[in-house]
C-alpha positions as CSV (number, residue, x, y, z in Angstrom):
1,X,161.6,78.7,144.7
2,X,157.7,77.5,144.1
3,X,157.6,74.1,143.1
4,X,156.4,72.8,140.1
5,X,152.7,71.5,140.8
6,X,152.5,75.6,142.2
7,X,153.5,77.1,138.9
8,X,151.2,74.4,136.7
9,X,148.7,75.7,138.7
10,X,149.3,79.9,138.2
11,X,149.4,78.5,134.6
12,X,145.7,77.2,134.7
13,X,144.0,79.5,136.3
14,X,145.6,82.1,134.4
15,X,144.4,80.4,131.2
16,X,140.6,79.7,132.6
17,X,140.4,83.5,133.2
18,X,141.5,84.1,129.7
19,X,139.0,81.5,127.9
20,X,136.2,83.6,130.6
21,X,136.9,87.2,129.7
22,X,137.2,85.8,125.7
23,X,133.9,83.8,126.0
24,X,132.3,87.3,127.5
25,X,133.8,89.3,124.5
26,X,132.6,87.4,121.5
27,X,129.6,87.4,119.4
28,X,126.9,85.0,120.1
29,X,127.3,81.2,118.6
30,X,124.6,79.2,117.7
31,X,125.3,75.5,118.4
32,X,126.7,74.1,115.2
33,X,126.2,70.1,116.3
34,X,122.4,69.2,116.5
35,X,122.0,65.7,117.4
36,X,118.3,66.0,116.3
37,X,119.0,67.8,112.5
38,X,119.3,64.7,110.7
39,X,116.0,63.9,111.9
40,X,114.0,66.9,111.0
41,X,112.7,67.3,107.3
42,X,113.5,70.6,105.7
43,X,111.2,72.0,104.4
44,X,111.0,75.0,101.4
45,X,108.5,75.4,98.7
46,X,105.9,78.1,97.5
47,X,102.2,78.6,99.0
48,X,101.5,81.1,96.4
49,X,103.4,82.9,93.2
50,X,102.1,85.8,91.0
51,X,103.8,87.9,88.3
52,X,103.2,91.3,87.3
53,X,105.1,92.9,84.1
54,X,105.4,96.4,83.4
55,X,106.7,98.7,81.1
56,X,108.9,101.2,82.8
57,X,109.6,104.6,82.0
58,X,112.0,106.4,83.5
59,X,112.3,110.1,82.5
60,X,115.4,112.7,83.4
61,X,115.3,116.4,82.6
62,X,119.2,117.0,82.4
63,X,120.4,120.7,82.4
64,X,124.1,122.3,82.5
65,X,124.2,125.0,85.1
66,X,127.3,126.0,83.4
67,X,128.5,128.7,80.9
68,X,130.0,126.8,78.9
69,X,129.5,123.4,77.0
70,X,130.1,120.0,79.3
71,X,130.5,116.5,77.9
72,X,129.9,114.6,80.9
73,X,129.0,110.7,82.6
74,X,124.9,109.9,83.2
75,X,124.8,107.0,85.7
76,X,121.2,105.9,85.2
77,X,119.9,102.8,88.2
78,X,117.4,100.5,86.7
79,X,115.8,97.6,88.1
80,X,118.2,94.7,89.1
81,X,117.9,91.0,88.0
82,X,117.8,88.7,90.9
83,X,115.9,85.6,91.2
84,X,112.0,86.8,92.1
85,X,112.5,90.1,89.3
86,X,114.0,90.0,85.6
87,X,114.7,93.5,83.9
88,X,115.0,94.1,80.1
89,X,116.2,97.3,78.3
90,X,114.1,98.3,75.4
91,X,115.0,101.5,74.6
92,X,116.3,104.6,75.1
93,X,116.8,108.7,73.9
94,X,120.1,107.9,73.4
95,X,122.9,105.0,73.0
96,X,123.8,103.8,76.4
97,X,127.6,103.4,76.5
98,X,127.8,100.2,78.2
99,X,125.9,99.1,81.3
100,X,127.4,97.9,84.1
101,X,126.1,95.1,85.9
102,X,126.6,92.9,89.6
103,X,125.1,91.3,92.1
104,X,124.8,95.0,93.7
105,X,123.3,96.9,91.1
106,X,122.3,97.6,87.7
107,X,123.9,100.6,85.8
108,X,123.3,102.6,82.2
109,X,126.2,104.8,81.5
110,X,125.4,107.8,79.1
111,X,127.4,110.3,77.4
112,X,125.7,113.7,77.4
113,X,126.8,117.1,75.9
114,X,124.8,120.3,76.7
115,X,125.7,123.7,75.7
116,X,125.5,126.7,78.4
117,X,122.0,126.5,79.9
118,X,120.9,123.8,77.6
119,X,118.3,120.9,79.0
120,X,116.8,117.3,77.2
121,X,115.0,114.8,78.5
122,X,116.7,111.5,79.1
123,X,113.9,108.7,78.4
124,X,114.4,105.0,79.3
125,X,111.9,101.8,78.9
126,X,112.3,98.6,80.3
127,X,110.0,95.9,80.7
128,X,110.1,94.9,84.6
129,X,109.2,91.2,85.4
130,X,108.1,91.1,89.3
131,X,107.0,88.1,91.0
132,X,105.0,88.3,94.0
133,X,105.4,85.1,96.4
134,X,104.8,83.5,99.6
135,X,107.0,80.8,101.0
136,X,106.7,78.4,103.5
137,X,109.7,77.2,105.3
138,X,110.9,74.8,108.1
139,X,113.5,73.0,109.7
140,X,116.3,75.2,108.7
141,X,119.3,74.4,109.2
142,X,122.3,76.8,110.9
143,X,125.1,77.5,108.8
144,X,128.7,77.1,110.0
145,X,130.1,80.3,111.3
146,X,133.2,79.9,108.5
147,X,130.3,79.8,106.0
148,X,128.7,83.1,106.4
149,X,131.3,85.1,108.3
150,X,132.8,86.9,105.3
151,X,129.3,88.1,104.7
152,X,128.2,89.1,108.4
153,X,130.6,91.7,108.9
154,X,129.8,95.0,110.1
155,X,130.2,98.0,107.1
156,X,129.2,101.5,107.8
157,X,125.8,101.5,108.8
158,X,125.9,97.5,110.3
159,X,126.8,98.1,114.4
160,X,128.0,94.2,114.5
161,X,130.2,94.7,116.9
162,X,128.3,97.4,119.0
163,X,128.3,95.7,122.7
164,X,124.6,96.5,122.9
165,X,123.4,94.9,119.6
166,X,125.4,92.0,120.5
167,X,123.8,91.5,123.9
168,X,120.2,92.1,122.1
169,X,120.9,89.5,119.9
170,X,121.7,87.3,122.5
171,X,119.2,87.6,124.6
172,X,116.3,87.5,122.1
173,X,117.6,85.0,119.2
174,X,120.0,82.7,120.7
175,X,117.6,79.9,121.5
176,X,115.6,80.2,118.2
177,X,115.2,76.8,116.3
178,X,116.1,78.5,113.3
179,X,117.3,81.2,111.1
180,X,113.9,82.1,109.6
181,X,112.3,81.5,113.6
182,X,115.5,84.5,114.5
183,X,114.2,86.7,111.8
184,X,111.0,86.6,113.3
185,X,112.2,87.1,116.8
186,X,114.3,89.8,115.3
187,X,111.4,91.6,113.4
188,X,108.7,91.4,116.4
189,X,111.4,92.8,118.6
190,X,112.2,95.7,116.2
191,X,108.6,96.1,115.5
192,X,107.7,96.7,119.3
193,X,109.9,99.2,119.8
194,X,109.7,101.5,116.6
195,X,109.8,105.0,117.1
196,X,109.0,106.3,113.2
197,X,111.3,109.1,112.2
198,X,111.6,110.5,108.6
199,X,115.2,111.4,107.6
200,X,118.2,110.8,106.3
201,X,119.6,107.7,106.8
202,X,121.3,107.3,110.4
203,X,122.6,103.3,110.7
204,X,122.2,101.3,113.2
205,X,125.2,102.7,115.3
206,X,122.7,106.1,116.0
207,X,119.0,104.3,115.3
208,X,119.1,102.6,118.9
209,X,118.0,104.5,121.7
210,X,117.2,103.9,125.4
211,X,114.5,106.0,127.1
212,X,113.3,105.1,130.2
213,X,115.5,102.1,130.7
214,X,114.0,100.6,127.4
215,X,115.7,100.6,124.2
216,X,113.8,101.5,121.3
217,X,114.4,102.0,117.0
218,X,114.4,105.5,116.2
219,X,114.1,106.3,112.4
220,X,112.2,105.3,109.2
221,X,112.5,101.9,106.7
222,X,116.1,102.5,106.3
223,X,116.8,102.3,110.1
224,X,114.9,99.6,110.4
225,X,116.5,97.3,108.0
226,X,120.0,98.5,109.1
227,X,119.4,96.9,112.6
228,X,117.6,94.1,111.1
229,X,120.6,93.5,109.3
230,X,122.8,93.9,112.2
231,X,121.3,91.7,114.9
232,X,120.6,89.0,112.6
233,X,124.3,89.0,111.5
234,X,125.6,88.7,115.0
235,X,123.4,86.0,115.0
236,X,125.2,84.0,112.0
237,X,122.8,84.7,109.2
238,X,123.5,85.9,105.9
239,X,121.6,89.5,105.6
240,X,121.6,92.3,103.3
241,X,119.5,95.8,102.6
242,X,117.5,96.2,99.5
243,X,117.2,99.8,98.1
244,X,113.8,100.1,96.2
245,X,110.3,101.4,94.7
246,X,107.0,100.7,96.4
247,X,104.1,101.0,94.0
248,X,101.7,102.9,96.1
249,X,98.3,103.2,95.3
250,X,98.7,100.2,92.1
251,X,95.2,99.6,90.7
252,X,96.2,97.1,87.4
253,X,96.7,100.0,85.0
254,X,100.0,102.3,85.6
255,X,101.4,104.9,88.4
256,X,103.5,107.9,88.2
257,X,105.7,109.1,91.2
258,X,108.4,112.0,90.8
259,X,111.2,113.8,92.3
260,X,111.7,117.6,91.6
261,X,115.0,119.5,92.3
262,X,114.0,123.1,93.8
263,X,116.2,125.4,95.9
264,X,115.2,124.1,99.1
265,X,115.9,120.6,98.3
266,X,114.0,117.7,96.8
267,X,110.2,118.1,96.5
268,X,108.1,114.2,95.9
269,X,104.8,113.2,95.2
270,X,102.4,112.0,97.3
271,X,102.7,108.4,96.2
272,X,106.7,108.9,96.1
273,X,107.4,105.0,96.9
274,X,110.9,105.2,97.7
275,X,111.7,102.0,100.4
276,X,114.5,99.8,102.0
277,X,113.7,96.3,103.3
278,X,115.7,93.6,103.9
279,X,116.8,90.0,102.7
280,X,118.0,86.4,104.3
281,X,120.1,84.1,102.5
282,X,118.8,80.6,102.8
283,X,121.1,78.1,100.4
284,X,117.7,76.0,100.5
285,X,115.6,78.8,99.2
286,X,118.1,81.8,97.5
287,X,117.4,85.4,98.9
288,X,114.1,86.1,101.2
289,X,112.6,88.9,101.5
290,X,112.0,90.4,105.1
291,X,109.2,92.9,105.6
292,X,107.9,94.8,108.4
293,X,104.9,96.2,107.6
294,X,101.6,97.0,108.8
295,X,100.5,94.1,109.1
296,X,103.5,92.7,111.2
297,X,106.5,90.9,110.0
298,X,106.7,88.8,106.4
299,X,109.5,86.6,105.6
300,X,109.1,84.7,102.5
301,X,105.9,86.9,101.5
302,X,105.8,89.8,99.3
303,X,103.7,91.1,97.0
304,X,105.0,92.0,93.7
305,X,104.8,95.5,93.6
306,X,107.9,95.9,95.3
307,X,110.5,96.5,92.9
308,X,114.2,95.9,93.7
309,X,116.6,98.8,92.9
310,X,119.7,97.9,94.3
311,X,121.3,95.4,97.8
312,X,123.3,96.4,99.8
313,X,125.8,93.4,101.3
314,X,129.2,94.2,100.9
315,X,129.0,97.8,100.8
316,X,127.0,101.1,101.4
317,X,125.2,103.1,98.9
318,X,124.4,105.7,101.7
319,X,120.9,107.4,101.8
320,X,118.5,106.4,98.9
321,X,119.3,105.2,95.1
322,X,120.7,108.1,93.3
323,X,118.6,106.8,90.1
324,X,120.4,109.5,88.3
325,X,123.4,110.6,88.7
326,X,126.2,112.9,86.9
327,X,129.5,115.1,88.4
328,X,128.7,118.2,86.5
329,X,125.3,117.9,85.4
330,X,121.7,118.8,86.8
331,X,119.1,116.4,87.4
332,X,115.6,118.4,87.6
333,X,113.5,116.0,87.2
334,X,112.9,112.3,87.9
335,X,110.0,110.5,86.6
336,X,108.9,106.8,87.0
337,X,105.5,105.2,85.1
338,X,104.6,102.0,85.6
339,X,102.4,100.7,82.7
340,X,101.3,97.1,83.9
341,X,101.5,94.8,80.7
342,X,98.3,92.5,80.4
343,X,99.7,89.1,80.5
């Protein structure tokens, strides 16, 4: 019969080899208890702000491909309000139903009849209030893990608990001082290793790759702000993907970019300005935007002629805004003018 200091013993090694392979297994943690926080000055206020109002038109050639008359749902996405943009409906062809509204998106419901073959033009204006800003940030402190973790989950096209993104993350981001430091080691890391490829949108479970023993980001804005938003979740930071329009080519007077439906798909302009980014939550500072552009990474520092469609936190939206959509009606046409409004 083993005696009794032999069995405490089976019992704590069998318990140390349990707390190993668990301690192997789990997302990074960030070291909640700083002994130095208290002495460290946070720091969060605005370098620069500018504001840039437009009038929006947006413009929808509806058609029933049917034979017969269809009473039917338009879903139309308009610029959401959020704490750097501020959207006001002015008018409309017709009577929106009701619009629905969260801290997702922004919706104007429509009912439209068409007879057999019949088209109209579905006209909305809305004043657009962007501002542009650049923040400057220190000293930020971690959040608890119990504060963020219902928001750092992994849904649909977040790979949080991908064994490869959590071994990234730790490698690279661990040590950082802070969460806006991560997102910086994050973005320079994604931004090294981009491999630009137009398409629909993949998520980070498909965007990673390895070739040549290196790993690299395969795909175009969307991927990138999907694995953004992954590795700095793992991390412990409050992250989320922001569907939107880039005006391309702005000069201070107004821009036009259009989708056509044609037979072989969707046709755009040349200054189509369709784009995903991402966002940080700071409780100090709200939602910042992260941007990886050309001129390296910007946290805190955007220009205002991004303009914010729709976030993505809690759930997927898939590839692109719909900006229109209906069950058993056609959308043909898609217009967007931007009329900048002299202040």
């Amino acid at each position: 019969m083993p005696s009794k200091r032999l069995t405490v013993g089976l019992v704590l090694i069998t318990a140390g080899i349990t707390l190993i392979l668990s301690s192997l297994l789990t997302k990074p943690e960030h070291p909640e208890e700083d002994q130095y926080a208290a002495l460290r000055k946070v720091r969060v206020e605005y370098a620069e702000r500018q504001s840039c109002t437009y009038f929006l038109d947006q413009s929808f050639l509806l058609r029933n491909p049917s034979s017969k008359t269809v009473i039917d749902l338009v879903y139309v996405w308009v610029p959401v309000n959020e704490s750097h943009q501020f959207t006001r409906f002015l008018n409309s062809t017709l009577r929106p139903l009701f619009m629905k509204s969260d801290e997702e998106v922004a919706i104007l419901v429509y009912n439209v009849s068409l007879t057999e073959g019949e088209t109209m033009w579905l006209n909305v204006t809305l004043q657009v209030t962007v501002e542009g800003y650049r923040l400057l940030m220190e000293n930020i402190p971690w959040l608890n893990r119990s504060q963020v973790e219902e928001s750092t989950g992994g849904k649909g096209y977040w790979a949080v608990e991908n064994r490869t993104y959590i071994l990234v993350a730790e490698n690279i981001g661990l040590d950082a001082r802070d969460p806006v430091e991560a997102c910086r080691i994050v973005g320079e890391w994604i931004r090294r290793r981009i491999q630009y490829d137009e398409g629909p949108r993949k998520g980070a479970n498909h965007a990673l790759i390895e070739m040549g023993g290196e790993l690299f980001v395969r795909g175009d804005c969307e991927e990138i702000a999907d694995v953004f938003v992954t590795l700095t979740r793992i991390l412990g930071i409050r992250s989320r993907v922001v569907h939107g329009l880039l005006l391309l080519g702005y000069r201070e007077g107004s821009v036009t970019m259009w989708i056509k439906r044609t037979e072989r798909g969707y046709e755009y302009s040349e200054n189509w300005g369709g784009h995903a980014w991402s966002q940080m939550y700071l409780p100090q500072a709200g939602w910042v935007d992260f941007e990886l552009g050309a001129y390296g990474v910007r946290i805190g520092d955007l220009t205002p002629y991004y303009v914010r469609y729709s976030f993505e936190e809690k759930g997927n939206l898939g590839s692109n805004v719909p900006y229109c959509l209906t069950r058993n009606l056609e959308a043909d046409l898609l217009y967007f003018t931007f009329r900048w409004v002299q202040p």
